[in-house]
N, C-alpha and C positions, 0 to 999 in steps of 0.2 A: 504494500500500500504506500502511493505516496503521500508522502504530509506536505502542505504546501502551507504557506502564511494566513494564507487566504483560509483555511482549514481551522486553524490553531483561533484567528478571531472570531467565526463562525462560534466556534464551542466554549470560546470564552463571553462572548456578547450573549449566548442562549442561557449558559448557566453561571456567570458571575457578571453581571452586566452592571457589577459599581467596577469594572474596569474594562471596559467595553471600548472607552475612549483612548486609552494606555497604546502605545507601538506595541508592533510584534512584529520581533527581527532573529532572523535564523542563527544560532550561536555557535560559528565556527562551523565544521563539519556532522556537529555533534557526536553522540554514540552509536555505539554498535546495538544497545538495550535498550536505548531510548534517543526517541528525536529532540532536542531540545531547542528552544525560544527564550530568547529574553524577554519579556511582557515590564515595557515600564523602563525604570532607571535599576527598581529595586528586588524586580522578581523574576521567576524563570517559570516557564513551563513544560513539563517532560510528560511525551506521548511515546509509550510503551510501542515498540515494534516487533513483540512475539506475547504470546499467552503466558512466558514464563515469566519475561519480567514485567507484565502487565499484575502478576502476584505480587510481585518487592512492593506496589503501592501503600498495600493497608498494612503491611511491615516497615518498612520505613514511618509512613505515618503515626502508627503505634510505637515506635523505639525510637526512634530519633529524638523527640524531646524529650524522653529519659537519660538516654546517653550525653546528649549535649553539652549539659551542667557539669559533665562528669568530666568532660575531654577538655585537652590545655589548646585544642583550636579549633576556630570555626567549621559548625558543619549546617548543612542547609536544615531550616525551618520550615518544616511544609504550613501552609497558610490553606491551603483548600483542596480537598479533594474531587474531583468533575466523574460523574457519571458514564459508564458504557449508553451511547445513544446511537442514533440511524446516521451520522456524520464519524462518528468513529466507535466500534467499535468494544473498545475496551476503556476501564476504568485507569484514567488518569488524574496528574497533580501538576497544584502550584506552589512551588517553594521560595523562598526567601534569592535573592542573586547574590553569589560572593564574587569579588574579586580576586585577578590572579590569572595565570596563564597556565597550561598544561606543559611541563619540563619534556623537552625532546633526548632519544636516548644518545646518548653521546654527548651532550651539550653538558653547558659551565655550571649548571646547576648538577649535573652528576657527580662534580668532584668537588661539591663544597662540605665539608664537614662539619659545619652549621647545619645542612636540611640533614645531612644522616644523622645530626644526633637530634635532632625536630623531630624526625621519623619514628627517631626510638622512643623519644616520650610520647610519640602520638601510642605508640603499641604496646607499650608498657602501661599508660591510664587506662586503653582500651581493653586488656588483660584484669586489670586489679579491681572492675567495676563487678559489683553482683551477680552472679551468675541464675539467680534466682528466676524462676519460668522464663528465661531468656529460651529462644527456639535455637532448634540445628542450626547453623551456616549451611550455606549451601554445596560447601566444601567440608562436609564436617565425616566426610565418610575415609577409612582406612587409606593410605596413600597406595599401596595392593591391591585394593579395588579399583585402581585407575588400571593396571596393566597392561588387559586386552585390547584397552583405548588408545592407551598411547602408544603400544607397539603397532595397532593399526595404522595411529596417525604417523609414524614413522616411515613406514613402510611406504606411504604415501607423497614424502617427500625427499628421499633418495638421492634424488638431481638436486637437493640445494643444503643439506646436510649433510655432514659426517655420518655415514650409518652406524659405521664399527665406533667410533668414539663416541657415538652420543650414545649407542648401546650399551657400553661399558657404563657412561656413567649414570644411564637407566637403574642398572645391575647393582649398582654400587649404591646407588639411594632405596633401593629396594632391600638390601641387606640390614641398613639401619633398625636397630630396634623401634620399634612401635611405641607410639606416646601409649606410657597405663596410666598417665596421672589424670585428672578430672579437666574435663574441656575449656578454653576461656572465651571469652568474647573477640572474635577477631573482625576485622571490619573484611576480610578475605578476598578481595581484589585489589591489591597497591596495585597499580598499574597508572602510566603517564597520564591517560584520560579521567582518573578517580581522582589526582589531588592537583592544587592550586600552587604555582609558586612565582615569589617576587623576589629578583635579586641576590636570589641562591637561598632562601628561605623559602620553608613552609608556611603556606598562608591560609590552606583550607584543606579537609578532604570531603569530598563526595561520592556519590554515587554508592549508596546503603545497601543494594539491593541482594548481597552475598552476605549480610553478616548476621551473627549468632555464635554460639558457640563451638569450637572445632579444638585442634590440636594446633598446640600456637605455632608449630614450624610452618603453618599456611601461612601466614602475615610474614615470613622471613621471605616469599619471594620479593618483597621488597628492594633485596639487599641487589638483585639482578635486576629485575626491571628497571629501578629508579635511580643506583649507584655505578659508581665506576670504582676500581679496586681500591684505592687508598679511603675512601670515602666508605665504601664494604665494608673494610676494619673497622672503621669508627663506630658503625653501626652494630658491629658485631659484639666489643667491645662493650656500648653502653645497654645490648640487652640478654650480654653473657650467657648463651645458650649451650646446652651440651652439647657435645660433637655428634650424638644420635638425633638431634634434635634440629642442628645445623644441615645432617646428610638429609632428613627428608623434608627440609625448605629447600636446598637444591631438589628436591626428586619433585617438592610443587612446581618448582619455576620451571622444571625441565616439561612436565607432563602438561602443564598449562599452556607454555609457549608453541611444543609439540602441535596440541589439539588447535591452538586458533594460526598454525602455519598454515596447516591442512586446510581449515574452514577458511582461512582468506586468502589464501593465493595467488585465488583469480578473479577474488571479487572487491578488495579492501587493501591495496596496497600497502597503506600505513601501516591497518594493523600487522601484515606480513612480516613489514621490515622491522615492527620492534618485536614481533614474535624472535626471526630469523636474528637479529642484536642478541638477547637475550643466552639464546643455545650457544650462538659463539660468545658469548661471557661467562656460561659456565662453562664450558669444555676449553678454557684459558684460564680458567684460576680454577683456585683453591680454598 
């Protein structure tokens, strides 16, 4: 389906028409889970582009302002939820707009050891909040349960990966002992599109729609997607993980980068090339 402007005021004029009169401008490329709008100076609006994360709605809106208070930086404040109707299909939101830009991989915000240690306090609050009827993440299942997915999604990309070295170090994050300690709240998508940054700081994180509780080595993909190796350290450093614990956040970053190489391609460049960033940054360090 496509979203067009013209779409996003329609469903804003029909069902919040105290802001009817407000712009509505397309924000960047948006997501892969959601189309996003800016509505206003001070708000955004995201229209789900699948039945799954058309779900994260009434989760995010239920948790977010719980977690909020809790966390040392801004996360978006939904203001309004908008109904599935004959113009769009599924239940969407209005949330609060932060500013900030999304960090590209390889760039000067990768090697500042200001956002890696920003990162570690974001996941470390994110960790020490109540666990109490907090739901699954959406990442909250065994990192072995990935497997058969990711040796698929391997298999698949051959011509643009190492097979034998990225297998090896499949094999080796799959060795790691398993977390048996009790799950924490992870926000479970660090990726360049999820957080905000100004001037090699963290400025915000976004995009809610993965998080709940899991095993905290999820949130350690982080240290690949968002960092470059001296800036790694730092992070690693301020959220002193075991070395079991360390192998299977390389075995998230590998299985995640894996599955969205495959699914984008040949349809989502970007997301390709920081998939394809990511594998050659683990199969380079340590």
């Amino acid at each position: 389906m496509i979203i067009e402007p013209s779409l996003v005021r329609g469903l804003i004029a029909a069902q919040f028409p105290q802001w009817s009169d407000l712009p509505v401008e397309a924000a960047g490329t948006g997501g892969t889970a959601n189309a996003i709008y800016r509505l206003g100076a001070d708000m955004s609006v995201r229209l789900p582009r699948t039945e799954g994360s058309a779900a994260d709605v009434a989760t995010e809106h239920h948790w977010l302002p719980k977690l909020a208070p809790r966390l040392p930086f801004p996360v978006p404040t939904p203001l309004a939820q908008g109904a599935a109707s004959e113009g769009f299909p599924r239940p969407w939101s209005v949330h609060t707009w932060l500013d900030g830009v999304n960090p590209a991989p390889g760039d000067a915000t990768a090697s500042s050891d200001l956002f890696a240690a920003d990162l570690a306090e974001f996941v470390l609050a994110l960790r020490r909040i109540d666990p109490q009827d907090a739901p699954p993440a959406h990442r909250a299942e065994p990192l072995a349960s990935r497997d058969e997915a990711t040796r698929t999604a391997l298999a698949s990309v051959g011509g643009v990966v190492d097979v034998e070295a990225t297998t090896t170090e499949w094999k080796e994050a799959l060795a790691a002992p398993p977390h048996t300690g009790r799950p924490v709240w992870v926000h479970g998508d660090l990726q360049p599109g999820n957080v905000l940054v100004d001037d090699g700081r963290l400025t915000a994180v976004i995009d809610f729609g993965c998080t709940g509780l899991a095993d905290p080595a999820v949130d350690l993909i982080a240290a690949w997607y968002l960092l470059a190796p001296d800036a790694r350290d730092t992070f690693r450093t301020a959220l002193a993980p075991d070395d079991a614990t360390w192998a299977r956040g390389r075995g998230w970053a590998l299985s995640i980068a894996l599955l969205e190489l495959a699914h984008y391609r040949e349809t989502d460049p970007r997301m390709a090339r920081i998939a394809a960033h990511v594998i050659e940054e683990l199969l380079h360090s340590r």
